[in-house]
N, CA, C and O atoms as a GROMACS GRO file, in nm:
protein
  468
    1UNK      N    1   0.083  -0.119   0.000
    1UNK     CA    2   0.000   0.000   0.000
    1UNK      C    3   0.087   0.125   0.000
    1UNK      O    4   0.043   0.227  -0.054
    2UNK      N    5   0.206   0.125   0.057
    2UNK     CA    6   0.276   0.244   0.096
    2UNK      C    7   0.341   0.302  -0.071
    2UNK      O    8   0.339   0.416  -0.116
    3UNK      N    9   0.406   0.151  -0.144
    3UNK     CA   10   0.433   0.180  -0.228
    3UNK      C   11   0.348   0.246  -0.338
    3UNK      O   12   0.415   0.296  -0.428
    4UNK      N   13   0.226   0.255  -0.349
    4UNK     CA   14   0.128   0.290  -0.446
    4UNK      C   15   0.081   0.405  -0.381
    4UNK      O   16  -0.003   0.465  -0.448
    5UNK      N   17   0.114   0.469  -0.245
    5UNK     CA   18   0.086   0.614  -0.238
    5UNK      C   19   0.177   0.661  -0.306
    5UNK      O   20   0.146   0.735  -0.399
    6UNK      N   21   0.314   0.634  -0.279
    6UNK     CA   22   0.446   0.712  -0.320
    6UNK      C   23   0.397   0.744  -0.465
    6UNK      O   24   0.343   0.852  -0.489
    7UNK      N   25   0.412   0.674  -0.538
    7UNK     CA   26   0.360   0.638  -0.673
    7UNK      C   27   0.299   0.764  -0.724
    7UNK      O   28   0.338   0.846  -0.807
    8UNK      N   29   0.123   0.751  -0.606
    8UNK     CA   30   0.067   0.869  -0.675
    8UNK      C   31   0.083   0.963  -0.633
    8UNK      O   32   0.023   1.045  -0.701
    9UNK      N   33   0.154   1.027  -0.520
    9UNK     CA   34   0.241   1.148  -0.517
    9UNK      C   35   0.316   1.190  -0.618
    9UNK      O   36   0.314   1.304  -0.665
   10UNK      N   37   0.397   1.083  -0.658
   10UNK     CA   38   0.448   1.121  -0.758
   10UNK      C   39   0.401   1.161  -0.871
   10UNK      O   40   0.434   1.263  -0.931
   11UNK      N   41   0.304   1.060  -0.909
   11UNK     CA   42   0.237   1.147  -0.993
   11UNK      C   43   0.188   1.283  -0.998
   11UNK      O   44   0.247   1.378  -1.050
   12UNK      N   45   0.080   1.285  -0.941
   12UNK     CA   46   0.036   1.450  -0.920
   12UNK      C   47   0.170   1.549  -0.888
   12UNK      O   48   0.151   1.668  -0.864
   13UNK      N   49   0.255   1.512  -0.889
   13UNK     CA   50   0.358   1.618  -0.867
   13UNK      C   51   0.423   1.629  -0.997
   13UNK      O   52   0.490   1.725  -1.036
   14UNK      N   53   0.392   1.508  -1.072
   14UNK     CA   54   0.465   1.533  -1.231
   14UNK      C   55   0.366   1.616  -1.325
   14UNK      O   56   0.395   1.691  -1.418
   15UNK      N   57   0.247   1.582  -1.276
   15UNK     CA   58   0.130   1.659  -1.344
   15UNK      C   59   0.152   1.789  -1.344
   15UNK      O   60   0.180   1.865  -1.437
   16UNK      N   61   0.134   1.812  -1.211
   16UNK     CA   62   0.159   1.997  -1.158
   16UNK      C   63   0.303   2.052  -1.222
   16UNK      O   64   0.316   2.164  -1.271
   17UNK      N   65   0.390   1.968  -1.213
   17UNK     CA   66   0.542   2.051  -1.252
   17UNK      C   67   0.518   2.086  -1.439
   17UNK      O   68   0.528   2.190  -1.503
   18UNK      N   69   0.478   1.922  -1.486
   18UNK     CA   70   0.461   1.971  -1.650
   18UNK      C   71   0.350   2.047  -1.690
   18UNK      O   72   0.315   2.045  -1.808
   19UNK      N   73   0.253   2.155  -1.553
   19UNK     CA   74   0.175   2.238  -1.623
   19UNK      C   75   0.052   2.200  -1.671
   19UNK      O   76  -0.002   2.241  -1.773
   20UNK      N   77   0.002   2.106  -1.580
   20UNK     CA   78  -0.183   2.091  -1.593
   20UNK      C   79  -0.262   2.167  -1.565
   20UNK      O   80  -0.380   2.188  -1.591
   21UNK      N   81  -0.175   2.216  -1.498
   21UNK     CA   82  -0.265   2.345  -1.369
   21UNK      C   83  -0.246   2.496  -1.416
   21UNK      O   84  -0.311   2.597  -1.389
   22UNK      N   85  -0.117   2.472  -1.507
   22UNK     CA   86  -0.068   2.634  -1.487
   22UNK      C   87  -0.129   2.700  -1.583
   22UNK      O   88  -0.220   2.640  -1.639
   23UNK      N   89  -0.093   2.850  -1.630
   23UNK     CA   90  -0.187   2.929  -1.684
   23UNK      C   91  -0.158   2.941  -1.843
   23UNK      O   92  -0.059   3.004  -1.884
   24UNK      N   93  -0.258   2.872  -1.939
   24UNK     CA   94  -0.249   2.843  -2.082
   24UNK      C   95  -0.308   2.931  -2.136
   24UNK      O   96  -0.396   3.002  -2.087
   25UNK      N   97  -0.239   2.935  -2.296
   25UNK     CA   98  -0.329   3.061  -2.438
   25UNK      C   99  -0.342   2.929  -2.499
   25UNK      O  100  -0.275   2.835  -2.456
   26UNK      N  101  -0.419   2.916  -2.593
   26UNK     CA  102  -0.481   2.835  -2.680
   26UNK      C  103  -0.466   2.853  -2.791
   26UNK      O  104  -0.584   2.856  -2.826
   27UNK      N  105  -0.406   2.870  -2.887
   27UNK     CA  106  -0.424   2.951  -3.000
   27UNK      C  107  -0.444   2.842  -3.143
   27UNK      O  108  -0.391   2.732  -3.133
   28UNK      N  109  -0.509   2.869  -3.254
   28UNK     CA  110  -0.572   2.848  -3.387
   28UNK      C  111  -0.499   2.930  -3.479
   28UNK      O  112  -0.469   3.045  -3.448
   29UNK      N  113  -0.474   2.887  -3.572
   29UNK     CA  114  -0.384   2.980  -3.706
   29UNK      C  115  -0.544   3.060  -3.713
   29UNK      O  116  -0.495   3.158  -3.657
   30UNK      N  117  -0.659   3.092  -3.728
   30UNK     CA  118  -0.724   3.186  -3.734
   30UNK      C  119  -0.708   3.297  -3.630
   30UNK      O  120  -0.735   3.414  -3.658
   31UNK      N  121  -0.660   3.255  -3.496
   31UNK     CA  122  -0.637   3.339  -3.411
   31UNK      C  123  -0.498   3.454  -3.415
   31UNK      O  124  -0.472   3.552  -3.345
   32UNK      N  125  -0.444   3.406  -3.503
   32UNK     CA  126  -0.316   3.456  -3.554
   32UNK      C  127  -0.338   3.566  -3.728
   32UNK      O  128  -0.359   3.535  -3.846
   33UNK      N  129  -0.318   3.686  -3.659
   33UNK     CA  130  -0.315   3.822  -3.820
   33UNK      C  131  -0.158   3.793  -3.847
   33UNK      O  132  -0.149   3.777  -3.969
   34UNK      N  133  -0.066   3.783  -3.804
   34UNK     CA  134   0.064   3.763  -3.870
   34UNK      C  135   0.201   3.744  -3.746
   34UNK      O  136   0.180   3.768  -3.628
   35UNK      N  137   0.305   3.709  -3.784
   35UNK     CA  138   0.399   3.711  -3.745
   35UNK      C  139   0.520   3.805  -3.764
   35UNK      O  140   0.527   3.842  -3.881
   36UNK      N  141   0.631   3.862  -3.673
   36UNK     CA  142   0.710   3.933  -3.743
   36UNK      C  143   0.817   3.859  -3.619
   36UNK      O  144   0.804   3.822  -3.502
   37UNK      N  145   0.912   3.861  -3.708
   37UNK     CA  146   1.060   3.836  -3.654
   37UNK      C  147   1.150   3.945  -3.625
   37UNK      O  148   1.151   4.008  -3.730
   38UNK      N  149   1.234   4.011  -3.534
   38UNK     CA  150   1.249   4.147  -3.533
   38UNK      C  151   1.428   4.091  -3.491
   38UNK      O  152   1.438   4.007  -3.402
   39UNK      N  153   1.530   4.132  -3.545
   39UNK     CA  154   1.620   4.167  -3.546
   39UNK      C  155   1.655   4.274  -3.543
   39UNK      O  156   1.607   4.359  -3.617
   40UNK      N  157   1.769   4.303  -3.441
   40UNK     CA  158   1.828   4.440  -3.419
   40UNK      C  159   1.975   4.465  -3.382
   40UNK      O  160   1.999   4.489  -3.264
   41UNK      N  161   2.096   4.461  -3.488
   41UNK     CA  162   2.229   4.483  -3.428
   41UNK      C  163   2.280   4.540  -3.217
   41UNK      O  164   2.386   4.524  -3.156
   42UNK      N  165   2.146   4.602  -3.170
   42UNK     CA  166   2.165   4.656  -3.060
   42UNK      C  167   2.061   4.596  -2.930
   42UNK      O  168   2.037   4.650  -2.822
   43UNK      N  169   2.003   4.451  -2.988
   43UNK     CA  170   1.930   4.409  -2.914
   43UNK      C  171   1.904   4.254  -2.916
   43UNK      O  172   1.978   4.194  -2.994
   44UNK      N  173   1.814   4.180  -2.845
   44UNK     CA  174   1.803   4.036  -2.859
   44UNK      C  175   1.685   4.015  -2.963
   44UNK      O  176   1.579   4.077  -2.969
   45UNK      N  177   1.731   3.911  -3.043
   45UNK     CA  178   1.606   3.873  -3.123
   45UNK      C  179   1.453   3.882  -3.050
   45UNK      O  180   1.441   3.882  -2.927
   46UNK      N  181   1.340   3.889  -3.142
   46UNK     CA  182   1.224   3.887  -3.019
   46UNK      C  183   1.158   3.837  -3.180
   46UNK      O  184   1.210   3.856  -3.290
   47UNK      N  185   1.020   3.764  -3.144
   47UNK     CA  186   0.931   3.746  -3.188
   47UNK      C  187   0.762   3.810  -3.172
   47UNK      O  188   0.688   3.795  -3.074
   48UNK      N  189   0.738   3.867  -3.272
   48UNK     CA  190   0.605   3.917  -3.227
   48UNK      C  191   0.477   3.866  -3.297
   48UNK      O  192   0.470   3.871  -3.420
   49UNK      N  193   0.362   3.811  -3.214
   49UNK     CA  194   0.266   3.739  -3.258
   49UNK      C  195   0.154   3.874  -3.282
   49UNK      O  196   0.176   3.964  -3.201
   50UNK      N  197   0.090   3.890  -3.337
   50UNK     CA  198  -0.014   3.962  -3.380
   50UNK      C  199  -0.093   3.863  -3.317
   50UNK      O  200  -0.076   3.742  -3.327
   51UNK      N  201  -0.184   3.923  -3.249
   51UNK     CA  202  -0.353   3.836  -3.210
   51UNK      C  203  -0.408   3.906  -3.307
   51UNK      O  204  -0.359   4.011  -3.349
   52UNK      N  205  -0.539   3.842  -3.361
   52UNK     CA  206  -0.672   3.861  -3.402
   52UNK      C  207  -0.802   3.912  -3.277
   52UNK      O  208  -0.822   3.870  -3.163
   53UNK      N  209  -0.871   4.014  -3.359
   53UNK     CA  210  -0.984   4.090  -3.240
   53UNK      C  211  -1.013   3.959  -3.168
   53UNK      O  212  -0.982   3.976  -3.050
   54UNK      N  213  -1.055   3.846  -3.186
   54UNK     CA  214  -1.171   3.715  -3.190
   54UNK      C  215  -1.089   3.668  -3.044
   54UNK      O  216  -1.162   3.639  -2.949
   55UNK      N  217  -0.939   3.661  -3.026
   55UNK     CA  218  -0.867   3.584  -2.912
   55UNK      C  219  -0.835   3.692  -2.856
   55UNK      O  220  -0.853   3.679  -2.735
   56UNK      N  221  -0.802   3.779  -2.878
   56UNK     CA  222  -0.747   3.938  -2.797
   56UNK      C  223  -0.798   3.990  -2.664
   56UNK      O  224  -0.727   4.062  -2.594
   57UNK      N  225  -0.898   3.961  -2.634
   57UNK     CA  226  -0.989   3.960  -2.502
   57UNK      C  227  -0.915   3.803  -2.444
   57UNK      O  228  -0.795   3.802  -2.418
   58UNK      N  229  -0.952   3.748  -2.438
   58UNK     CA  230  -0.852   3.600  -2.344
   58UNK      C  231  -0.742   3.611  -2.360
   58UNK      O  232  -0.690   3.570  -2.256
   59UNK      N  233  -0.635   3.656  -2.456
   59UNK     CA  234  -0.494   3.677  -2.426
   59UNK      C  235  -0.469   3.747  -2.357
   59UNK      O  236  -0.367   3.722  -2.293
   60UNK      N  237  -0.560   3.907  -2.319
   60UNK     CA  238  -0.469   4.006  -2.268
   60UNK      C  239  -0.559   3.982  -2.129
   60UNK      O  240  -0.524   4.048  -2.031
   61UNK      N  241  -0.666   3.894  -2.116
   61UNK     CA  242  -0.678   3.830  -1.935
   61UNK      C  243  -0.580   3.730  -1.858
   61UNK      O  244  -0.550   3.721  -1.739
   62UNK      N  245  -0.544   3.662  -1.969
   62UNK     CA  246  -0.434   3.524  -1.928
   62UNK      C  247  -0.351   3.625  -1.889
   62UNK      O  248  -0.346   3.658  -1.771
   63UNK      N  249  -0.289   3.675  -1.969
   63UNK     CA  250  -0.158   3.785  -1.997
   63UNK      C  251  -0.130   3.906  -1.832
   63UNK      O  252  -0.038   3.947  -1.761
   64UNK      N  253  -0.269   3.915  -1.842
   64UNK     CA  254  -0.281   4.031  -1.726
   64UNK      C  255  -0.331   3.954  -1.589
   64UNK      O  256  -0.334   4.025  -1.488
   65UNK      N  257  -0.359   3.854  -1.579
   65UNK     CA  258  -0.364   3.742  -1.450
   65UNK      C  259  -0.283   3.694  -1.416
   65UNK      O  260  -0.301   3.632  -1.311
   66UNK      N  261  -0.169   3.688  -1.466
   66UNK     CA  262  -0.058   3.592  -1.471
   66UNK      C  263   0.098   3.672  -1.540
   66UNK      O  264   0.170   3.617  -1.624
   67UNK      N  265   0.121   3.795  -1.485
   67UNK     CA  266   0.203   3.872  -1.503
   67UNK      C  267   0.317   3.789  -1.379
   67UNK      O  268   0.303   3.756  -1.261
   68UNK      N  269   0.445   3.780  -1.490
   68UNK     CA  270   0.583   3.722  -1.382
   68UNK      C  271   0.585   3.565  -1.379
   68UNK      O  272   0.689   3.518  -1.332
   69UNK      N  273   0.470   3.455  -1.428
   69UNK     CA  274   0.446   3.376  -1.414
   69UNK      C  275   0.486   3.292  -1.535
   69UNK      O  276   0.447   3.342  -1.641
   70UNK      N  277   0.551   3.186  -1.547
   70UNK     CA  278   0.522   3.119  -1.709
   70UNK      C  279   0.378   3.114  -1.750
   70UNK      O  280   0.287   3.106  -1.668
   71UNK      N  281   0.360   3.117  -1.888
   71UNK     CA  282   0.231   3.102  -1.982
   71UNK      C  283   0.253   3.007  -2.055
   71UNK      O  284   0.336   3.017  -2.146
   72UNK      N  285   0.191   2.904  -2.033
   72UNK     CA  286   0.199   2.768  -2.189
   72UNK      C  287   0.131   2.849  -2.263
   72UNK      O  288   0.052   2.924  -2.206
   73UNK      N  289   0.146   2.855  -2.415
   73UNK     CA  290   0.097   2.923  -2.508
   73UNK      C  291   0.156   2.773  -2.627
   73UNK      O  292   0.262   2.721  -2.662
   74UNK      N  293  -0.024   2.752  -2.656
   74UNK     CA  294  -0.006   2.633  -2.775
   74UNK      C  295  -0.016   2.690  -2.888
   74UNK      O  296  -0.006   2.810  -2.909
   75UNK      N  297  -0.039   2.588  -2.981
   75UNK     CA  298  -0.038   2.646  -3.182
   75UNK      C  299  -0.130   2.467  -3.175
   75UNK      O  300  -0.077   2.380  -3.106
   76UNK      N  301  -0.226   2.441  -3.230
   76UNK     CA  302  -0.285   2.330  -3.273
   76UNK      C  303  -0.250   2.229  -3.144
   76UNK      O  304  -0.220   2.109  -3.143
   77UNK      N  305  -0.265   2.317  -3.044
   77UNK     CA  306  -0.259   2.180  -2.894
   77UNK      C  307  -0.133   2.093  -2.893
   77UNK      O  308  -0.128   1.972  -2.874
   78UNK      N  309  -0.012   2.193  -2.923
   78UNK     CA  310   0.104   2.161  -2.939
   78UNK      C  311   0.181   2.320  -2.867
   78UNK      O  312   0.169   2.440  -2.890
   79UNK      N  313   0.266   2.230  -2.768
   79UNK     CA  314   0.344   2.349  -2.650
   79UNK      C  315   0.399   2.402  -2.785
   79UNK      O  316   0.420   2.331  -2.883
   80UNK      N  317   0.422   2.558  -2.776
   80UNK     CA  318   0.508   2.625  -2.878
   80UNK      C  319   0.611   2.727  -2.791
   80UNK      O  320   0.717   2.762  -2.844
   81UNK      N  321   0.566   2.789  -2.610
   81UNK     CA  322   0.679   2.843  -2.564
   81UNK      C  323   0.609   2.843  -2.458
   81UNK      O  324   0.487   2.839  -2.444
   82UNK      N  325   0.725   2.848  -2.354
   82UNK     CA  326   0.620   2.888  -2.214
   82UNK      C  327   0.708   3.027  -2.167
   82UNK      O  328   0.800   3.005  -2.088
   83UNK      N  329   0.686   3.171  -2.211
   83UNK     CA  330   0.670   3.277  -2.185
   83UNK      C  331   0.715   3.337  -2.020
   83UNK      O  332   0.656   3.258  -1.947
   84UNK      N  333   0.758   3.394  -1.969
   84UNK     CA  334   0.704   3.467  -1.867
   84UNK      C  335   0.707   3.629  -1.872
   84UNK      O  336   0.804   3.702  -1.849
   85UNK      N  337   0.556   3.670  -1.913
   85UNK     CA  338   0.539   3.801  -1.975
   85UNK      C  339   0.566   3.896  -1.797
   85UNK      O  340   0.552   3.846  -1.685
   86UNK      N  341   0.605   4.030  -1.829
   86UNK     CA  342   0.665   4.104  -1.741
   86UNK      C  343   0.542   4.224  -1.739
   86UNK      O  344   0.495   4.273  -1.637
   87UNK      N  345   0.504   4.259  -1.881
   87UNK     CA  346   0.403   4.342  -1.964
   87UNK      C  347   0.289   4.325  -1.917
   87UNK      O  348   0.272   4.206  -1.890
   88UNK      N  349   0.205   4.385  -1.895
   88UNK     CA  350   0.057   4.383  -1.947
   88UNK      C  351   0.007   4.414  -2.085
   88UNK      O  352   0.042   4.522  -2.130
   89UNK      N  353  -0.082   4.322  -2.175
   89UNK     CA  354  -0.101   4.408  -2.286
   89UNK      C  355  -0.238   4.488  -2.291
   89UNK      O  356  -0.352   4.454  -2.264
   90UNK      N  357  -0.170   4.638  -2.346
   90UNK     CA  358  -0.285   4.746  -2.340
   90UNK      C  359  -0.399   4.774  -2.438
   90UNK      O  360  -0.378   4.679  -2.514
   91UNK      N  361  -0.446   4.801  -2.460
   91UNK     CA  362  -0.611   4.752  -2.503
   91UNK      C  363  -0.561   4.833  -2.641
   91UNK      O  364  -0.663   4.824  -2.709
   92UNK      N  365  -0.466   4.906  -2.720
   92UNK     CA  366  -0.414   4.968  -2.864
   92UNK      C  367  -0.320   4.792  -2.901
   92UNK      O  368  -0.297   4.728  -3.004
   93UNK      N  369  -0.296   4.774  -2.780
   93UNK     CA  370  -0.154   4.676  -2.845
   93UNK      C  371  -0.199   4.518  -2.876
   93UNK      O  372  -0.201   4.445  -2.777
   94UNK      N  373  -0.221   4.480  -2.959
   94UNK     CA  374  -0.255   4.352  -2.973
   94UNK      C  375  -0.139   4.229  -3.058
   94UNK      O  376  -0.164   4.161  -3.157
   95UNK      N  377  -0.027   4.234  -2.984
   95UNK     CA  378   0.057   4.141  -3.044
   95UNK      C  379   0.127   4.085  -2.844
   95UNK      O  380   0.091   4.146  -2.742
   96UNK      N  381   0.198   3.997  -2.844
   96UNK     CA  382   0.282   3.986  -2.779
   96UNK      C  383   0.407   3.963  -2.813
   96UNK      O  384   0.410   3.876  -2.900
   97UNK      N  385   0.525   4.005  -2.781
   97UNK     CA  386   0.651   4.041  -2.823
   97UNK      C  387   0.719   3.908  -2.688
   97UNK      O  388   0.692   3.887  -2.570
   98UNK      N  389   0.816   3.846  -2.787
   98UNK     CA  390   0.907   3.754  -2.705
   98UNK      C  391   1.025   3.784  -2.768
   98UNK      O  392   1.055   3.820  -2.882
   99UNK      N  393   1.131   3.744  -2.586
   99UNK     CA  394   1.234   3.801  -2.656
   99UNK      C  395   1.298   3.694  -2.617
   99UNK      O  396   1.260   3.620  -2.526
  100UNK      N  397   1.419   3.676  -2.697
  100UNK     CA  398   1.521   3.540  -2.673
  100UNK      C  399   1.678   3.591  -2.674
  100UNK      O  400   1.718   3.706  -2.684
  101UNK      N  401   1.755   3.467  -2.661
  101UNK     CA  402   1.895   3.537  -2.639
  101UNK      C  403   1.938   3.498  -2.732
  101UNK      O  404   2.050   3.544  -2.752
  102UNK      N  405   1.889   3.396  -2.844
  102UNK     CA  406   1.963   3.378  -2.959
  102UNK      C  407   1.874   3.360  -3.072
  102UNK      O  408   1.774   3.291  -3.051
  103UNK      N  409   1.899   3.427  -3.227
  103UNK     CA  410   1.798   3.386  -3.341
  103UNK      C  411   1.777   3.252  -3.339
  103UNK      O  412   1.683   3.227  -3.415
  104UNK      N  413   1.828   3.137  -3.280
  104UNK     CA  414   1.757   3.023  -3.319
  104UNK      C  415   1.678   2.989  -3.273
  104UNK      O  416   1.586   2.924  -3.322
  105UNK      N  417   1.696   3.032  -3.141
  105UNK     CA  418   1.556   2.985  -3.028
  105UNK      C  419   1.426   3.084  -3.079
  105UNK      O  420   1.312   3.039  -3.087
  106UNK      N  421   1.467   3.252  -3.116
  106UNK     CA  422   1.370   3.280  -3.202
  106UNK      C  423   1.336   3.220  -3.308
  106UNK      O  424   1.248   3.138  -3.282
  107UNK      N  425   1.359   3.222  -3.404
  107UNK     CA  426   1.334   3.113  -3.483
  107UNK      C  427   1.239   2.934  -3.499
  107UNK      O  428   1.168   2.863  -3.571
  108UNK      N  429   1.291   2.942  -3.402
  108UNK     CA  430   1.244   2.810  -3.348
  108UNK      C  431   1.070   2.828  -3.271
  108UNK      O  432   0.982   2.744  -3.259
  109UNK      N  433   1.073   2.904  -3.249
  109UNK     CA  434   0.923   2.977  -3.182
  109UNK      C  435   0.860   3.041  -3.288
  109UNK      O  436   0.743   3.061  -3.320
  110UNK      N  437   0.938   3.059  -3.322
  110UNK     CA  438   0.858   3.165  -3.478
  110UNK      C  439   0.808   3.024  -3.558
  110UNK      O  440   0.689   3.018  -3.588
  111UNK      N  441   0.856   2.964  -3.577
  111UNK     CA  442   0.831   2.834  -3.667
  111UNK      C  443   0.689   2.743  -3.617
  111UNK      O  444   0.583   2.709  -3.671
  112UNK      N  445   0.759   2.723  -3.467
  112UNK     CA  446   0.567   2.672  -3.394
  112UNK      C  447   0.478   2.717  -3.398
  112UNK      O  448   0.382   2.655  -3.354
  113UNK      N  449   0.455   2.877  -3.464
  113UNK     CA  450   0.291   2.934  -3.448
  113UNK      C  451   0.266   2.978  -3.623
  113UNK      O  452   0.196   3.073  -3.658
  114UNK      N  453   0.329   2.899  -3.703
  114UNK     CA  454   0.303   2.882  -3.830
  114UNK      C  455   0.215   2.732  -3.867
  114UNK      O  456   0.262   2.620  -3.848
  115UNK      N  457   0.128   2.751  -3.904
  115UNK     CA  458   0.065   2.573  -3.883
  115UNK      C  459   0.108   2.492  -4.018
  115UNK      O  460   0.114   2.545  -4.129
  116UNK      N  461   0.129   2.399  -4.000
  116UNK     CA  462   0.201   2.318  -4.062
  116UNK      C  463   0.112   2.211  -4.147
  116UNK      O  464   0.162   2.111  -4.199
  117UNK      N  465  -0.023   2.243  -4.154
  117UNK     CA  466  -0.156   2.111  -4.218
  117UNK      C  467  -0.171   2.204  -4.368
  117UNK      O  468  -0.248   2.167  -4.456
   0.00000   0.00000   0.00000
């Protein structure tokens, strides 16, 4: 018996760490107006997602509930980054901007919220 608590401790603790619980965006290539990749000789690569009006209300609640926190943010129910926004986004601004320390990891994020069907 003792052994099959441990077990499901363990479990629920693998659940909670890989983010069952934590705070998710959902996103649909319809939910997406465009992408831009932003390079700058004087800065870190960043990626910026354009939302669409239709998701823009639930991004900028996730976004603004969960300031300092990681964000799973999917593309077709597939992890694409887990974020930790610093920002609030303001009701003119409808993109979120990520920033990375190297073009590939941008890149590499830029590539997950392009759908691939």
């Amino acid at each position: 018996m003792k052994p099959f608590l441990i077990l499901s401790v363990l479990s629920l603790l693998t659940l909670t760490v890989s983010g069952a619980d934590a705070p998710s965006l959902h996103l649909k290539p319809k939910d997406i107006e465009r992408l831009e990749l932003r390079l700058a000789p004087d800065s870190k690569p960043q990626v910026r997602v354009y939302i669409l009006g239709s998701k823009l209300g639930e991004t900028q609640e996730v976004v603004q509930n969960n300031l300092g926190t990681p964000i799973y943010i999917y593309m077709n129910d597939t992890l694409v980054v887990k974020p930790t926004l610093k920002e609030p986004l303001q009701a003119k601004i409808h993109y979120l901007t990520l920033t990375f320390a190297d073009f590939d990891s941008a890149a590499q994020v830029a590539r997950g919220f392009v759908p691939t069907n």
